[in-house]
C-alpha positions in Angstrom: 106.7 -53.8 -37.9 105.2 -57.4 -38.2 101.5 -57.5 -40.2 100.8 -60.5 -39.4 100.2 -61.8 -35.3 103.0 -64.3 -34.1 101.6 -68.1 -33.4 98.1 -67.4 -34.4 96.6 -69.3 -37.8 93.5 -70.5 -39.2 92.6 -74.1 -39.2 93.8 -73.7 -42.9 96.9 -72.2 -41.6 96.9 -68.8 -43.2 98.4 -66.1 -40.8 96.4 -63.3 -38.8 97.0 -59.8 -40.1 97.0 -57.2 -37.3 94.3 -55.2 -36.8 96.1 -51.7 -37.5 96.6 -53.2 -40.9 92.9 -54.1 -41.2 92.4 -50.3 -40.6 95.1 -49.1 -42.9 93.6 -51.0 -45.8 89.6 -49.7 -45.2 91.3 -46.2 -44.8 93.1 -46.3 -48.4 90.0 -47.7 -49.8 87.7 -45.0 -48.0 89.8 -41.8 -48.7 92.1 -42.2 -51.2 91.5 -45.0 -54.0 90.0 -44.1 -57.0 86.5 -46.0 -57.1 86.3 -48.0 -60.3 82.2 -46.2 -60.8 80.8 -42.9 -58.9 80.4 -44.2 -55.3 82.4 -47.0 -55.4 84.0 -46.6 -52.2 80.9 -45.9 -49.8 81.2 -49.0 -48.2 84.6 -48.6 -47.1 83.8 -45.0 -45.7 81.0 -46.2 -43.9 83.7 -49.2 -42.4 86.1 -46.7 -41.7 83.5 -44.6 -39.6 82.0 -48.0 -37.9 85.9 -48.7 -37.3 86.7 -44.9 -35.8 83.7 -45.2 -33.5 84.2 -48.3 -32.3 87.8 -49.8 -32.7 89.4 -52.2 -35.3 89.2 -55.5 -33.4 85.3 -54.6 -32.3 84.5 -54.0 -35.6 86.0 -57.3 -36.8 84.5 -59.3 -33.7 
């Protein structure tokens, strides 16, 4: 599987990731990485809720 989408860039020309990879990443962050200080990963739970609610590419839109 591909992480990054096929013919699409930035105007610097860095590739696009796909959005299921987007999701994969807040998801590692939010339930499994150990935050560097108590709390450290609240953001990224309360992404990964945003992004379970409402979708991967509305959430980035």
């Amino acid at each position: 599987m591909r992480l990054t989408l096929i013919g699409y860039s930035d105007e610097e020309g860095r590739d696009i990731v796909e959005d299921g990879f987007c999701a994969a990443v807040v998801e590692y962050y939010a339930k499994w990485s150990k935050p560097r200080q108590p709390g450290g990963n609240i953001k990224a739970q309360q992404a990964l809720r945003l992004i379970q609610h409402l979708g991967m590419r509305v959430f980035i839109h």
